[in-house]
Residue, then its C-alpha position, 0 to 999 in steps of 0.5 A: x477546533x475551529x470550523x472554516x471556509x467551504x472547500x468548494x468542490x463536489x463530493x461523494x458517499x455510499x452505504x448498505x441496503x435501502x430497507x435498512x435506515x429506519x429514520x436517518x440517526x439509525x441509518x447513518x450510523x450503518x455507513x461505516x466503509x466506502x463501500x457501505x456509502x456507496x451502495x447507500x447512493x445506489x439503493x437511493x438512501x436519503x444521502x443528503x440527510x445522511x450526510x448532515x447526520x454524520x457532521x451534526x454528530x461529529x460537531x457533537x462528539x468529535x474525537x479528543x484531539x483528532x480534528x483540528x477544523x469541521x466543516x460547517x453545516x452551511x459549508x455541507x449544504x453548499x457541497x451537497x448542492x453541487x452533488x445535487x447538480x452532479x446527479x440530476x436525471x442521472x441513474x445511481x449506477x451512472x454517477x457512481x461510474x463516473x464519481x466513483x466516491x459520490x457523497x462518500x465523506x473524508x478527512x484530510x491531514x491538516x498539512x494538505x491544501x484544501x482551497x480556502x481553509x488555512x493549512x496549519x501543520x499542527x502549528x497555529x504560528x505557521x496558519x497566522x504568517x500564511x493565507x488560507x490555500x488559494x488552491x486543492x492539494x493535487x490528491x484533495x482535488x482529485x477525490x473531489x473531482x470523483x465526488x467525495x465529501x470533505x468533513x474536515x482537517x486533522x491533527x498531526x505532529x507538529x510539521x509532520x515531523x514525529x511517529x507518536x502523534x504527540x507533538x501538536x498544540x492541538x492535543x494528543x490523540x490516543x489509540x482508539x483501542x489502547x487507551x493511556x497509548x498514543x495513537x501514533x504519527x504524525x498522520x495521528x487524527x487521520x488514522x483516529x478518525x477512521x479508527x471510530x468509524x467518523x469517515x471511511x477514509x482519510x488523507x495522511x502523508x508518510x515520509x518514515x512510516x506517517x501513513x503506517x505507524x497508526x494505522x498499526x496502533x489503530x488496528x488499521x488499513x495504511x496504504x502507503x503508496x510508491x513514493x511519487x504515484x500520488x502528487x504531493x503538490x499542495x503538501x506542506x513538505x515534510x523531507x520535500x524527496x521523500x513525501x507521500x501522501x497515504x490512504x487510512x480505511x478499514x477494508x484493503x478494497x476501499x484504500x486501494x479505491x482511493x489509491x485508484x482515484x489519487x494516483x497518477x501525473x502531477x504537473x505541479x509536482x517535480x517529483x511526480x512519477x507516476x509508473x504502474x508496476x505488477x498486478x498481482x504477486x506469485x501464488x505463493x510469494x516468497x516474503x523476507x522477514x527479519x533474521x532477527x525482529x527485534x519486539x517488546x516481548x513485555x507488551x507480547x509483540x515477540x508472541x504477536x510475532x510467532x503467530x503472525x508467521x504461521x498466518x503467513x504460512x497459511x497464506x501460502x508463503x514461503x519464509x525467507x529470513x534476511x539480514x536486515x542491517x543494511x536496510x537499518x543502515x539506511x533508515x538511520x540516515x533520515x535523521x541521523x544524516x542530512x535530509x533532516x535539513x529538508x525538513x528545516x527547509x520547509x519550516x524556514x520561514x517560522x524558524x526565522x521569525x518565531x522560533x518560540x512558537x515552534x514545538x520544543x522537540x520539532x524545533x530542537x529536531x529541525x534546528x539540528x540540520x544546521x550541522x550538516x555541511x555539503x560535503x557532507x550532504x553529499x557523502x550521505x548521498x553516496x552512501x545513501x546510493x550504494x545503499x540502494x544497489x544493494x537493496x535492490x538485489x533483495x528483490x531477486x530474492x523474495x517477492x515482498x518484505x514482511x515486517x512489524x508495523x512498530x517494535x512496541x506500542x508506547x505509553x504517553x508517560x513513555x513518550x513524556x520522559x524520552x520524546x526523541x528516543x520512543x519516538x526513534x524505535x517507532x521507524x525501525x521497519x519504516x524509515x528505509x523505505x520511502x529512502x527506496x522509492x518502495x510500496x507498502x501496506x500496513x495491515x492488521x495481524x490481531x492483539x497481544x495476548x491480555x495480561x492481568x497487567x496489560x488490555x491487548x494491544x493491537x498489532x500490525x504488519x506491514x508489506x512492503x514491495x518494490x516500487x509500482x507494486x501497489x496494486x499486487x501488494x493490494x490484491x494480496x492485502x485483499x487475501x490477508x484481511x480474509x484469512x480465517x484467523x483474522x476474519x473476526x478481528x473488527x475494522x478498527x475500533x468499532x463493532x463490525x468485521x470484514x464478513x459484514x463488509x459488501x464483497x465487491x470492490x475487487x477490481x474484477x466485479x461484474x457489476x461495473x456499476x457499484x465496482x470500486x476502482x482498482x489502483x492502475x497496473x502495467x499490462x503484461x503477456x503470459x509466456x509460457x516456459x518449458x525448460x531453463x527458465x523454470x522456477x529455481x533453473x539456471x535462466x529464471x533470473x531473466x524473468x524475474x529481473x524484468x517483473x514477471x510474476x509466476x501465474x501457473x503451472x500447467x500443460x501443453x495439450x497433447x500435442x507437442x513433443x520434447x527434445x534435448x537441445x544438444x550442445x546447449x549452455x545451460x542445457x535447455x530443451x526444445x518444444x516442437x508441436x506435431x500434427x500427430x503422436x504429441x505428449x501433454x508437456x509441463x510448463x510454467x506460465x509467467x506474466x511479463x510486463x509488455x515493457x520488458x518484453x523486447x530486453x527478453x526476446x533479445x536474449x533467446x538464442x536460436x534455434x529458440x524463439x516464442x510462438x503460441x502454445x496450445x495449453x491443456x485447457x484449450x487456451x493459447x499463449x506465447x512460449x518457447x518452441x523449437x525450429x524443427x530443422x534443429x532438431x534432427x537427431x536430437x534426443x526424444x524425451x517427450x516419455x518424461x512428461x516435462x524438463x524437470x522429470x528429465x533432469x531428475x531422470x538423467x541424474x538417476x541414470x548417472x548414478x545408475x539408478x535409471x537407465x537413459 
């Protein structure tokens, strides 16, 4: 490990309450989340002394083979300077407004430019052919400009290109709670780091599950956002149309703090595409799960499984199984089909000149793009688009995928004996989904039931969500990492739980002094619906194709009253308000992004149209009303109550059971 230049940039920190230090050592070792350094600064905590305390003992005791380079304790004075000019005369709760992460420290996957230290990719021949990085990576300065601490680089596979985490001259980290087992890839000292409490967050990248594979070993946080929300300028690349750069943390609150801070435009990135979806999921979101998961039932991941199921159920899910083969199909592409070659195309220069200085699997990985012609390339690509047509339909389906984080946890003898094999059975959840500009959030489910044999291990999910569902996949993961069953689990491998963690940072805190950002979301505009467009009704499709989400079922006040429209295909109702003899008539209450609002409007048919509407508890929104010139003559069915009670009405009268 070797330590280098001051990154030069402001910086950030946070912690618990003030009476609570009892001398620095003591104190320091309370800040564990972003949230606890944060409400160090606010409670006027000595954060100076704080963080020198925490660099002092990772430059004592750092984790085996998880840094690859710490900052200096001059380097850490320079930064705390500028902190200091940052925060002069200012109040606490004023700087933490405009530097959300204000002397909150983290570290950075060492395939990430950081100004002035060299970017190594795990690969000392790449850092001696190359100058230090004359600028920040895009995400690095955009968490120093909010204030955050930067206490060093860490250890990856080899150019990025692994899931196990093994593939460095820097050493092999382990699972900070399966020890023999690796810690996963190739983001492997970032999720350590995070795991043992070192810093509250941590950069890695996620090109086929980077960002997600160790936070599942790690018993972790991974948020791996849609692909092109955060820049990927001043990343190494790895597959150069398919990288992200992702968030490891121990609460969902402090990853979607920090999405909040990285996301956003990139100039310099080509691929940037920066497009806030949904905020929140349906109540009780419809979730896919594999017809079929295939799980190391000797390491107890099967029963991990089962159980993680009935956790869903308590969320209130409904279970959807899905064929997951045509999602495998474009998994199998990333290694198996061309875009291997970015991954060659990015290592060119030492693949040119010092091949030996490679890692053998990496080397052997990247040299086999070699094969590929462009005919084929571009066969690939078409398959690889007929792929994604199809996936998309998915999503008229469920609300969001559930899947394991990795079908089994390997041991290091594992990985020794088949390094490309282990490693290939660690990306069957995680390799198709960057290939679908997808969102997803890998969190903790619990630990393998513990054999004489066998410790527990720990396991993990991921949610994975179309693209610009990073904030509804959040306030979900929010909800999960709640659930009673996992309330006790600890926040990665250390000693405290989610209950011990300050309960703000949700995005709707009152205090908008210590509230934490919240990853940005499209506005949308509730519209009311009291017919055809009801969940599982003919013409539902049309919200759900444009991204609305179920918020409500409800009432009109009593003030309105129900018809059939006659004649009407698929058959609706009209919606009429009176000034007297109204009924209180069910609805449903959806939110649709204000983009797709005028592709909506053009499919309403007169006599239809969206007016406000007058809900039970007094509030007003827009939804479907009815001309009253439409409906002279039009049968009355107010005495119903609502749209779904008539159907079932003229069904029974049909039969004979009620009469019309």
């Amino acid at each position: 490990m070797r330590t280098l230049p001051d990154p030069a940039e402001p910086n950030g920190a946070r912690a618990p309450q003030a009476g609570a230090w009892g001398g620095v050592a003591g104190g320091e070792a309370v800040l564990l989340t972003l949230a606890d350094w944060r409400l160090a600064v606010q409670a006027g905590a000595p954060w100076p002394d704080l963080l020198s305390a925490r660099l002092a003992r990772l430059r004592e005791a750092a984790a085996p083979h998880a840094w690859i380079a710490l900052a200096t304790p001059a380097q850490l004075q320079a930064r705390i300077a500028k902190l200091h000019s940052i925060a002069a005369g200012r109040p606490a709760a004023q700087v933490l407004r405009t530097h959300p992460l204000f002397g909150v420290p983290f570290a950075v996957k060492d395939n990430i430019d950081v100004a002035g230290w060299p970017t190594t990719a795990a690969c000392p021949a790449w850092a001696e052919t190359h100058e230090p990085a004359s600028r920040h990576a895009n995400a690095v300065r955009r968490l120093l400009d909010a204030g955050a601490v930067l206490l060093g680089k860490t250890n990856l596979d080899q150019f990025a290109t692994g899931l196990v985490g093994t593939r460095s001259p820097y050493g092999a980290p382990e699972s900070t709670l399966a020890p023999g087992r690796v810690s996963g890839g190739s983001s492997s000292g970032s999720a350590v780091v995070v795991a043992r409490g070192d810093v509250p967050f941590a950069l890695g990248t996620d090109t086929a599950g980077s960002g997600r594979v160790p936070a599942g070993f790690n018993n972790l946080v991974g948020l791996k956002p849609t692909t092109g929300r955060i820049g990927t300028s001043g990343v190494l690349p790895a597959c150069r149309t398919l990288d992200c750069v992702s968030v490891f943390a121990l609460t969902v609150e402090d990853a979607a703090a920090v999405l909040a801070v990285a996301e956003g435009p990139d100039d310099d990135d080509e691929y940037s595409a920066f497009a806030p979806g949904a905020a929140v999921l349906p109540a009780a979101p419809r979730v896919g799960i594999p017809k079929v998961a295939v799980l190391d039932a000797a390491l107890g991941y099967d029963a991990a499984w089962q159980r993680t199921l009935a956790l869903l159920h308590e969320a209130g899910a409904t279970i959807v199984e899905l064929d997951f083969a045509p999602l495998h199909d474009i998994a199998r592409l990333l290694y198996e089909g061309p875009w291997v070659a970015e991954r060659y195309h990015a290592a060119l220069p030492l693949i040119e000149r010092r091949p030996q200085d490679m890692d053998p699997t990496v080397a052997g990985i990247l040299v086999g793009a070699t094969r590929w012609s462009a005919a084929q390339t571009f066969a690939a690509q078409y398959t690889l688009q007929r792929g994604r047509k199809r996936a998309q339909a998915l999503w008229q389906q469920v609300d969001m995928l559930m899947v394991p984080t990795a079908p089994r946890h390997p041991s290091f003898d594992e990985v020794a004996a088949d390094p490309v094999g282990a490693n290939a059975v660690l990306g069957s959840y995680t390799n198709f989904v960057n290939f679908l500009g997808w969102s997803a959030l890998a969190l903790p489910a619990g630990f393998t039931d513990e054999t004489p044999a066998r410790p527990a291990l720990p396991f993990g999910v991921t949610f994975i969500g179309p693209g610009g569902a990073d904030a509804a996949l959040a306030r979900f993961g929010r909800t999960w990492q709640r659930l009673p069953a996992l309330r006790a689990l600890p926040l990665g491998a250390t000693a405290r739980h989610i209950d011990d963690t300050v309960p703000e940072s949700n995005g709707d805190a009152a205090d908008a002094a210590i509230a934490m950002p919240w990853p940005a979301s499209e506005a949308t505009l509730p519209i009311a619906v009291v017919g055809a467009h009801l969940s599982g009704l003919p013409l539902n499709g049309q919200l759900v194709e444009r991204g609305a989400v179920f918020a409500e079922a409800t009432r009109t006040a009593a003030r309105y009253r129900l018809f059939e429209l006659p004649a009407s295909q698929p058959p609706k109702p009209g919606l009429l308000r009176v000034a007297e003899g109204g009924g209180a008539i069910e609805l449903e209450v959806w939110q649709m992004p204000q983009h797709a609002l005028g592709s909506f409007l053009a499919l309403i048919p007169p006599p239809l149209g969206l007016g406000p509407i007058e809900l039970a508890d007094g509030r007003h929104v827009h939804g479907f009303l009815c001309e009253a010139a439409a409906l002279q003559g039009a049968r009355d069915i107010t005495a119903f109550g609502g749209w779904r009670a008539w159907l079932a009405g003229r069904h029974g009268a049909a039969t004979g059971a009620v009469a019309a």
